[in-house]
C-alpha positions as CSV (number, residue, x, y, z in Angstrom):
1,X,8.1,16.7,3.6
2,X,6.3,15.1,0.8
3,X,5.6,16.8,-2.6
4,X,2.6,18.9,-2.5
5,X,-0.2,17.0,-4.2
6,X,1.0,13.6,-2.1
7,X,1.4,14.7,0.9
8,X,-1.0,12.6,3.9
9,X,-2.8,14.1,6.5
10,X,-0.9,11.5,9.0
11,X,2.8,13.7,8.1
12,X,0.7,17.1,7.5
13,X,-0.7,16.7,11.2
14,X,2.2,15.0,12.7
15,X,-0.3,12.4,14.1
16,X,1.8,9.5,14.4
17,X,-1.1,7.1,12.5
18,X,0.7,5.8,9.7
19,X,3.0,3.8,12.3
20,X,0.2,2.3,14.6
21,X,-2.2,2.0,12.2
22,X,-4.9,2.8,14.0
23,X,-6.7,5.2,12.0
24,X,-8.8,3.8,9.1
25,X,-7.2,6.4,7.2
26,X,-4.2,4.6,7.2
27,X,-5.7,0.6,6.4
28,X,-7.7,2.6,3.1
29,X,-4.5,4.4,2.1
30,X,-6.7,7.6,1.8
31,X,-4.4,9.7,3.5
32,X,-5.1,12.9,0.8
33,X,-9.0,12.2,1.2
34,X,-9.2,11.8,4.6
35,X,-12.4,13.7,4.7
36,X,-14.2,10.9,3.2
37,X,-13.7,7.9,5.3
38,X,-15.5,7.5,8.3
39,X,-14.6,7.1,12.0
40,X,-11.2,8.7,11.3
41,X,-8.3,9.2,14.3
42,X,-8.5,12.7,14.2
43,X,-6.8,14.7,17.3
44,X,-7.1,12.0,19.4
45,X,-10.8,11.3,19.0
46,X,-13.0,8.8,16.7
47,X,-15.2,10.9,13.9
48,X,-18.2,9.4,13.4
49,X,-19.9,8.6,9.7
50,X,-19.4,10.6,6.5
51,X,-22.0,12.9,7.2
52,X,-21.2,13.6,11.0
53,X,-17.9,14.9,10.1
54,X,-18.4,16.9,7.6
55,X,-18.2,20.5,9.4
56,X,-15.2,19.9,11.3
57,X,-13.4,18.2,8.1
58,X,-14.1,21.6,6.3
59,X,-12.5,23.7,9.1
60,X,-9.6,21.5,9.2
61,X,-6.4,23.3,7.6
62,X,-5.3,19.5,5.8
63,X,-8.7,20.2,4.4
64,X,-8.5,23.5,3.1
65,X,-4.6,23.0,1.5
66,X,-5.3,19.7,-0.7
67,X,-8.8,21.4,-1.9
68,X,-6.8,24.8,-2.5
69,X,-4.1,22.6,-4.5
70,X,-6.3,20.8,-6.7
71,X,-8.2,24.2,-6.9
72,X,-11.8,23.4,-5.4
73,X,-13.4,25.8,-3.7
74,X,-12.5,25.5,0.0
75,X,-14.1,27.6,3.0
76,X,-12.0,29.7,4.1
77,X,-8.9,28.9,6.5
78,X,-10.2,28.2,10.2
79,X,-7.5,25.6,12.6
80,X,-8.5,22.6,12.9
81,X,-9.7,22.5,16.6
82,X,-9.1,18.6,17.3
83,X,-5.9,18.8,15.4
84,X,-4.4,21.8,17.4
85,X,-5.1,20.3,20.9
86,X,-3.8,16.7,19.9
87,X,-0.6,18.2,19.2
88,X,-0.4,20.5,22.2
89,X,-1.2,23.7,19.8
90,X,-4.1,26.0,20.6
């Protein structure tokens, strides 16, 4: 696993992205600021703009463990529902 501070929400959600390429994620090499780019491949399904995301980005636990390492405030820990049922947890 990758050191703390680098680590990519592709290998912290086992999502298999950063070897199709499919999620913008990847092409933007933003994979510790995921939140921020829109229509992201997350959990199988297309997230719309910025601003559509933002509430499921916030409960997401990749979320909540780079804004707990770089110390910024974070809600507090809630699964990520799109994650869990892409990768057959729920």
């Amino acid at each position: 696993m990758e050191s703390n501070k680098n680590m990519k929400c592709w290998n912290y959600n086992a999502c298999g992205h950063e070897l199709d390429s499919l999620c913008p994620t990847v092409h933007e090499k933003a994979g510790n600021s995921c939140w921020l780019v829109e229509k992201t491949l997350c959990g199988g399904k297309v997230h719309g703009e910025r601003t559509q995301k933002t509430k499921s980005c916030e409960g997401c636990a990749f979320y909540i463990y780079i804004h707990l390492l770089n110390s910024r405030p974070a809600p507090a820990h809630q699964p990520c529902p799109t994650i869990g049922r892409a990768a057959g947890r729920t």
